[in-house]
Residue, then its C-alpha position, 0 to 999 in steps of 0.5 A: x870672830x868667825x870671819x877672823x877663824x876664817x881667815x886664819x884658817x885659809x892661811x897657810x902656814x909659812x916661815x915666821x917674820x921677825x916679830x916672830x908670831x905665826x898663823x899657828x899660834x892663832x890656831x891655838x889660842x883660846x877665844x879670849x885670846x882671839x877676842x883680844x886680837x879681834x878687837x886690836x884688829x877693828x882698832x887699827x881699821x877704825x883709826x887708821x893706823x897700822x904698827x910699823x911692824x906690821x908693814x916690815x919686811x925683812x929681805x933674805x937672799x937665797x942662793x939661786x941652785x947652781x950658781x956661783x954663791x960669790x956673784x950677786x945676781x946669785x941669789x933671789x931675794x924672800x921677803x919675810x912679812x908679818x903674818x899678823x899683817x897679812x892676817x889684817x890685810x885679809x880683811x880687806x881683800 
């Protein structure tokens, strides 16, 4: 539990990914909560097996400043990740 306090705690916090579950909504959840994702987390290490979602990621394009928005090399793409996904992969680091 400590490690996963940690972990959630050295993440900053950043644009919410499509699954639409943020690192502050880990800060706020009670221990129970926690100990629930906890144990999902030691699952998916144990099996091998990460939801798909997890491992998405949505591309945004962002106009580049001052240039022309019709032309596609224009924009810069963001990926919009699972901050759920980059919390698990924190542990392996």
């Amino acid at each position: 539990m400590s490690e996963l306090k940690l972990a959630i705690g050295s993440r900053k916090q950043s644009v919410v990914a499509p699954d639409r579950v943020s690192y502050l909504m880990f800060g706020n959840m009670p221990d129970v909560t926690l100990l629930a994702w906890l144990r999902l987390f030691n699952l998916v290490w144990r099996v091998g097996v990460v939801p798909a979602a997890w491992k998405e990621a949505h591309v945004v394009p962002v106009p580049k400043p001052g240039k022309d928005k019709s032309a596609p090399s224009s924009y810069r793409p963001i990926s919009l990740t699972s901050q759920v996904g980059k919390l698990i992969g924190q542990g392996k680091a």
